[in-house]
C-alpha positions in Angstrom: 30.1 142.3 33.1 32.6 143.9 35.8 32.1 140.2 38.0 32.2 138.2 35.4 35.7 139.2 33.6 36.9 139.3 37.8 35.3 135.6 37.9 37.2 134.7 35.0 40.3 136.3 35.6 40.6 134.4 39.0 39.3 131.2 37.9 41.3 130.8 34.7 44.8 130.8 36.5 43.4 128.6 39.2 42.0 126.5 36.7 45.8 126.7 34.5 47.6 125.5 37.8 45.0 122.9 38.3 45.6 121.3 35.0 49.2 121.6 35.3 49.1 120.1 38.6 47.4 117.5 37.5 49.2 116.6 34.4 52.6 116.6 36.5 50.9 114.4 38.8 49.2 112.1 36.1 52.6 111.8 35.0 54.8 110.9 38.2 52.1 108.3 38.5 52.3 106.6 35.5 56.2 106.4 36.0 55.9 104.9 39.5 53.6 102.8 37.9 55.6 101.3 34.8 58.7 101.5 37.1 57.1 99.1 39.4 55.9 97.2 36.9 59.5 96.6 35.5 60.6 95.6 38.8 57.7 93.2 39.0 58.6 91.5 36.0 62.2 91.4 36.2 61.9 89.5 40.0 59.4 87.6 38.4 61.9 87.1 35.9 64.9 85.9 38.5 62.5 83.8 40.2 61.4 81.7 36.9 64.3 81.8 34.9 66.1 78.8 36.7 62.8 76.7 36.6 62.5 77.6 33.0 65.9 76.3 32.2 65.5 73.5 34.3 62.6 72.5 31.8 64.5 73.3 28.6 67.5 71.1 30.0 64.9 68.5 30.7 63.1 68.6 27.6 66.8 68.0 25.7 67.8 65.3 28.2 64.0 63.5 27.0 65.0 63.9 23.1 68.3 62.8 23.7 67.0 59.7 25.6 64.3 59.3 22.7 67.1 59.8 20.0 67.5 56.3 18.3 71.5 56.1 18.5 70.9 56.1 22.5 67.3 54.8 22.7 68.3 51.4 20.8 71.4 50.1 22.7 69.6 50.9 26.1 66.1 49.1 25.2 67.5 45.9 23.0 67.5 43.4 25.1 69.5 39.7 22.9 66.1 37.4 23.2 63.7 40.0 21.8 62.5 39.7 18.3 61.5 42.8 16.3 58.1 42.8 17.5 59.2 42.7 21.1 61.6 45.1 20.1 59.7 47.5 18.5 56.8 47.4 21.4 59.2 47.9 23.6 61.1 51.2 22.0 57.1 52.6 21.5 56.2 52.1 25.2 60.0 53.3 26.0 59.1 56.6 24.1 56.1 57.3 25.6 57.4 56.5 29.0 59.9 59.7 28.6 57.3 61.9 26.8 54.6 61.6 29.9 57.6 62.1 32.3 58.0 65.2 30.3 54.5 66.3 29.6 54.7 69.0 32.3 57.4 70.9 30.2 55.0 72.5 28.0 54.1 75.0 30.0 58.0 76.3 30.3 58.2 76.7 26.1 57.1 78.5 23.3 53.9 76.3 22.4 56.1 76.5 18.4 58.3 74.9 20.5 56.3 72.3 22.5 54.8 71.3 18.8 58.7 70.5 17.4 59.4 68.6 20.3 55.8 66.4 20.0 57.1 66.3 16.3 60.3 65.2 17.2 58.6 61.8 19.2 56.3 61.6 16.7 59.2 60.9 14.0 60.8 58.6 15.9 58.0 56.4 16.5 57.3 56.6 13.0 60.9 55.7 12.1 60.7 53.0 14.4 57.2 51.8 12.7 58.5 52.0 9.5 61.6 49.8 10.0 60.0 47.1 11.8 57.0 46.7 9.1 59.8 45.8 6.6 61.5 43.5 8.7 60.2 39.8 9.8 58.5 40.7 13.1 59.7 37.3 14.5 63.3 38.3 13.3 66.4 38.9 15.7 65.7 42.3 17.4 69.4 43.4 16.1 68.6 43.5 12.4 65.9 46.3 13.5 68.6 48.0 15.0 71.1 47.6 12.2 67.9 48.6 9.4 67.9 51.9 11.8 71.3 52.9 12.2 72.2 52.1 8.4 69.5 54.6 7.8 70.3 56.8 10.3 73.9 57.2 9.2 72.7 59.1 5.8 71.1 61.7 7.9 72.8 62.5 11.1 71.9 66.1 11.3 69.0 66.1 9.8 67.2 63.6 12.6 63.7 65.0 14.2 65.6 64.9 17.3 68.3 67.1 16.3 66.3 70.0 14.8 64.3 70.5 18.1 67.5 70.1 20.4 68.2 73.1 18.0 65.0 74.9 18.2 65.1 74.5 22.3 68.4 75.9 22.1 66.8 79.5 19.8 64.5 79.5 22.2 67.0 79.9 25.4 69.0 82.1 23.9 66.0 84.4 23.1 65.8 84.7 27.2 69.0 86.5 27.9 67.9 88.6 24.7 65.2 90.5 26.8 
């Protein structure tokens, strides 16, 4: 009983400093650890922030080009009649949305969906006016049919609301 109780009583404060020793240890590491991981994602950060803006400020640029107050004026061409016309603001649209595809991968997928809405709209507001009008009519009275209507509603364009939603979303980057 005499070597056992001397077993124990050497063992049990070697065994105390061990766990001690280990826990301090256990806990440096894990410090080191999230501390490197911090500095890991805040040069990650640095390096894809500018790339990242670069898309946001690219994706705003397509819906202002996509926007019907600028998208009419620079596709009417005088000889083309509404169906012309129409085709022509369709295939412009597209045009801008597959130079812009590889944006998605810079924004919140909520916010690659608004922006997809936002072309979506407009095609269907383009759609929508023409199919009232003659298609062999004067490509100007699509124009006018559009602007009349978009006069009502000039915040409350497609277009608009995801320029706004792009906007949250870079804000919400110098939040972190």
């Amino acid at each position: 009983m005499d070597l056992a109780l001397q077993i124990v009583a050497y063992t049990l404060p070697s065994l105390i400093v061990f766990l001690i020793t280990f826990f301090m240890v256990k806990a440096f590491f894990d410090k080191e650890y999230k501390l490197r991981l911090l500095e890991y994602r805040e040069q990650n950060m640095r390096q894809s922030l500018p790339v990242r803006l670069q898309a946001y400020e690219r994706l705003i640029l397509f819906l202002e080009r996509i926007s019907l107050n600028n998208l009419l004026p620079r596709v009417r061409q005088k000889d083309m009649n509404i169906a012309q016309f129409r085709q022509a603001l369709i295939t412009q649209i597209g045009v801008e949305y597959e130079h812009n595809l590889s944006q998605q991968l810079y924004v919140s997928p909520k916010t690659w969906e608004v922006v997809k809405a936002a072309k979506e709209e407009m095609k269907g507001v383009i759609n929508r006016h023409s199919m009232a009008l003659r298609p062999e009519a004067p490509s100007i009275e699509l124009s006018k049919s559009i602007i009349n209507k978009m006069a009502e509603q000039e915040d409350d364009t497609a277009t608009y609301k995801a320029i706004l939603e792009l906007k949250k979303e870079v804000m919400l980057l110098y939040e972190r």
